[in-house]
GUNUTI-134358 format. One record per residue (C-alpha): residue in three letters; x, y, z. Coordinates in steps of 0.001 Angstrom, whole numbers, plus 500000, padded with zeros to 6 digits. Layout:
BEGIN
alaXYZ
...
***
This chain:
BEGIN
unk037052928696332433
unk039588929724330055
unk043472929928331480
unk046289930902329428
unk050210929713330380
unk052559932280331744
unk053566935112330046
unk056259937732331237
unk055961941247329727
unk059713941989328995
unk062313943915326750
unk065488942466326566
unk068249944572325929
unk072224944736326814
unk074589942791324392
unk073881940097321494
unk074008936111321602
unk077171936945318887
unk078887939824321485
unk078411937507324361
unk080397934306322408
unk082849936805321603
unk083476938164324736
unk084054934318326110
unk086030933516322809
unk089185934011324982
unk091084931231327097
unk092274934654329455
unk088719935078330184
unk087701931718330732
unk090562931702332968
unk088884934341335125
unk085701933257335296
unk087408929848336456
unk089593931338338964
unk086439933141340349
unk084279930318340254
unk086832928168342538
unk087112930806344982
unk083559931542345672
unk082665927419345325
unk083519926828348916
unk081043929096350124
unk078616928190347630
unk078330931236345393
unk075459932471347082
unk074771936505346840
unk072271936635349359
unk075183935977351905
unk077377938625353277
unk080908936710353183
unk080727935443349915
unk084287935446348405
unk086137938253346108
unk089520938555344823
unk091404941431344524
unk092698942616341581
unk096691941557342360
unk095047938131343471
unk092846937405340299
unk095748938161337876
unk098297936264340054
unk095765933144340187
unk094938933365336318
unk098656933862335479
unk098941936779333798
unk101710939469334407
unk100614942653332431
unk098666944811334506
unk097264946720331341
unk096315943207329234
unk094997941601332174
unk092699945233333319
unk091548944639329462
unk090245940910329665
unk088375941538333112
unk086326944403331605
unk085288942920328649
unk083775940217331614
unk082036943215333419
unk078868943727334101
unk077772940790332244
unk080084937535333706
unk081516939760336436
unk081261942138339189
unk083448944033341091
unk082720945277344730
unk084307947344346793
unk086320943977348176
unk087217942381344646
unk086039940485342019
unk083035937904341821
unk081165936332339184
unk077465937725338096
unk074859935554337824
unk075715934746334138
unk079108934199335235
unk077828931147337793
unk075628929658334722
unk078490929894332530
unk080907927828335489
unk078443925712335920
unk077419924650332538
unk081330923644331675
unk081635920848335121
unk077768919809333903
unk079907918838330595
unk082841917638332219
unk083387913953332290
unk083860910931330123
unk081963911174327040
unk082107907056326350
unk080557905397329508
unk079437901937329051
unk076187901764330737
unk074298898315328955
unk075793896090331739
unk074343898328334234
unk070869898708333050
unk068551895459334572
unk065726896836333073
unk063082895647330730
unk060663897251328170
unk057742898648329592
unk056144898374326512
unk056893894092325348
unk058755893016328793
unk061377892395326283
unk065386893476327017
unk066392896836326618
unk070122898513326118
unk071851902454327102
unk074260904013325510
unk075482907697326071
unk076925909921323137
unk076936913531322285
unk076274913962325887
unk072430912009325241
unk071789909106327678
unk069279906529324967
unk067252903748326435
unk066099901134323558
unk063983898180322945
unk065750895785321107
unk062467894407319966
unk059826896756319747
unk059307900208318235
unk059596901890321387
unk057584905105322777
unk058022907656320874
unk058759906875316982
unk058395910386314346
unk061827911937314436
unk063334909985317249
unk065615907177316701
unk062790903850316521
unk063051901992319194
unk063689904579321703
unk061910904399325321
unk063664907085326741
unk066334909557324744
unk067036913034326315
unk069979915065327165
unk072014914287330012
unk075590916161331151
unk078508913991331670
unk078745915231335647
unk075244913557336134
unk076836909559335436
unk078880910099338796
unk078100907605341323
unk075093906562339357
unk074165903737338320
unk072497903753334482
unk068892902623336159
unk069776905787338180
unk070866907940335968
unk067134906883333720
unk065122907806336704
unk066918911284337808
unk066403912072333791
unk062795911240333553
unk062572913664336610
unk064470916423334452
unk062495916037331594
unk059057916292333657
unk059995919303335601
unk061365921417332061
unk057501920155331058
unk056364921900334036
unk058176925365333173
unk057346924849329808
unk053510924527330769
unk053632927527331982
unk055336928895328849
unk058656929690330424
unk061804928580329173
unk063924926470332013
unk066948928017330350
unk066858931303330288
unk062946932258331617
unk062263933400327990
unk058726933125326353
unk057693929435324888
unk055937929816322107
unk053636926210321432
unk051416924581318947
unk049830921356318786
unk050328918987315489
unk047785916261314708
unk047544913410312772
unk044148913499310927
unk044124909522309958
unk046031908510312973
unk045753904577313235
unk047866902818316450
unk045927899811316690
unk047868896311318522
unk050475899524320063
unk051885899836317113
unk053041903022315445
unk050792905089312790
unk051641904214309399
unk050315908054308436
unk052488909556311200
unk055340907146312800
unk053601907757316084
unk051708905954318540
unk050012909194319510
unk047721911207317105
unk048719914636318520
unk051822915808319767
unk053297919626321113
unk055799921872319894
unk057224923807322147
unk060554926656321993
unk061634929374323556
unk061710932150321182
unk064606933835322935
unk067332930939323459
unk065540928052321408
unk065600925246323886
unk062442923228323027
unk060876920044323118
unk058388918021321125
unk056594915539322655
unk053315913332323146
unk050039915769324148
unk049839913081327297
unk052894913698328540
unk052698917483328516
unk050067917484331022
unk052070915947333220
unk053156919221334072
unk050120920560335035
unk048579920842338891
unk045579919326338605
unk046675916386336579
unk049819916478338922
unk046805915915342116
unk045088913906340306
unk048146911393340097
unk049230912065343927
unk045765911015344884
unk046795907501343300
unk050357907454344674
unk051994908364342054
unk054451911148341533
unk053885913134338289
unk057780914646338679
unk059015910590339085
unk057038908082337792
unk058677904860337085
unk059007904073333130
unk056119901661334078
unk053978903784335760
unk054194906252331991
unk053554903735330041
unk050381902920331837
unk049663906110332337
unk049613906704328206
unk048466903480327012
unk045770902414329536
unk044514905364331328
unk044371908017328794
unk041924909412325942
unk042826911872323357
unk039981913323321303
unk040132916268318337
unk037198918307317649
unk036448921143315209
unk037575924218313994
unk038914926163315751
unk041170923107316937
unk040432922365320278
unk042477919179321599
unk041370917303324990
unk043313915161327451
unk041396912712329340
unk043190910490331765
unk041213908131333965
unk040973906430338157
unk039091903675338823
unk036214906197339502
unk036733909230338281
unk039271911371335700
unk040521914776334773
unk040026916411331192
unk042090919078329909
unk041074921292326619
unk044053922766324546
unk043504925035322083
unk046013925032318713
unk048649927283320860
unk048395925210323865
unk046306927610325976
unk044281925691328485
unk040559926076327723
unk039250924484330356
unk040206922141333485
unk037450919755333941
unk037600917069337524
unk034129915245338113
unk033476914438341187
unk033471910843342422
unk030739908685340749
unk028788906551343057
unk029428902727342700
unk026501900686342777
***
């Protein structure tokens, strides 16, 4: 059975990345989009509804404060079609308008949260105490003892370290605020299994990277690589670059069979607990390398039976292999 991921057939035209951060180089337009965002908010921005809000032109200018007909006419159309679109009752945002709103309250909130006191948490990995911190808008969860998960280019000691907006601390506590990210970074492993960017549903491009004399014995890190794991996956978007690199294991944690596979044993692929991954990587699954070409397989294991996945260098899915229960004596 061979399967490949995902791949939409499209040409993408209209303006640049460097028109588009010009056009919203501009506080007036910022303004607008602003202005338009708060109007339609209350009714949830949704297109598919019939009374979704628009402003009039008079309304718009009066809201964003500007009292030139002719400069404000001039700042709205550099918005349209792209950020906005105007209907016979007014102004609304476009769907790259909404992103846009939406992206500036994700960042919106207090950049130095104190989140150690909060955590209660220890390391999956040596049971022993583990701290958060959040900068540069990353939430970082870290042994203060061992190595951690992950080691190559990731800060050592590092259990969990992924991007997190501000607006996502809010009434969470930092144990929270771990367990909705793991859930983040699963599902963008789930679009990007399928080689679709969670961004901006551009192409992911993807190639595996191994370790040829890969020693983790005792759990500890590779002295060849850094890593604990002998083969890890590349994978971008080769229109907006959003990408990740991680462990071969975890990718297929985005994947439906391995996603049944889990469910069958109560657990859920989308939310395991930090526990639960650890196990999951350490006791319960078997990475093997063969030949050229490079074909990579992914065998994690039940009590009685397992699922096997076969990579090939670009991450295509060779072949999906579930025995069927083996008989106990």
């Amino acid at each position: 059975m061979s399967l490949t991921r995902l791949v939409p057939d499209i040409d993408l035209e209209g303006i640049t990345p460097d028109e588009a951060f010009s056009i919203l180089g501009n506080e007036i337009r910022l303004d607008i989009i602003r202005a338009l965002w708060q109007a339609g908010a209350a009714r949830q921005y949704d297109d598919v509804r019939g009374d979704t809000r628009s402003m009039s032109f008079s309304e718009l200018r009066g809201e964003v404060g500007v009292d030139d007909n002719g400069k404000f006419n001039y700042h709205i159309s550099e918005l349209m079609p792209q950020f906005v679109r105007q209907t016979d009752d007014g102004y609304r945002l476009s769907g790259a308008g909404k992103r846009i709103a939406r992206t500036v309250i994700a960042v919106s909130g207090a950049e130095d949260v104190d989140l150690s006191a909060d955590l209660g948490m220890d390391c999956p990995l040596c049971e022993s105490p583990m701290t958060a911190a959040y900068r540069d808008q990353w939430l970082r969860i870290e042994c203060t003892v061992c190595d951690g998960l992950f080691g190559d280019e990731i800060p050592e000691g590092m259990v969990y370290f992924a991007n997190y907006p501000a607006a996502g601390l809010v009434d969470r506590s930092t144990q929270e605020a771990a367990e909705a990210g793991l859930f983040r970074c699963l599902l963008d492993q789930a679009y990007l299994m399928q080689g679709v960017c969670r961004e901006c549903g551009g192409h992911v491009d993807a190639t595996l990277s191994v370790c040829e004399d890969h020693d983790s014995a005792g759990g500890h890190q590779c002295g060849a690589c850094g890593t604990r794991s002998p083969v890890w996956a590349d994978q971008r978007c080769r229109t907006c670059g959003f990408g990740k690199r991680l462990l071969i294991e975890l990718c297929c944690l985005g994947l439906t069979p391995v996603i049944g596979f889990l469910d069958d044993r109560e657990i859920n692929a989308f939310a395991p607990t930090f526990e639960e991954i650890v196990n999951l990587l350490e006791v319960h699954s078997e990475t093997s390398v063969s030949g050229d070409p490079l074909a990579v397989t992914v065998t994690i294991s039940g009590e009685r039976e397992s699922v096997s996945v076969e990579f090939d260098e670009e991450m295509n899915i060779r072949s999906i292999d579930r025995p069927t229960a083996k008989a106990v004596d």
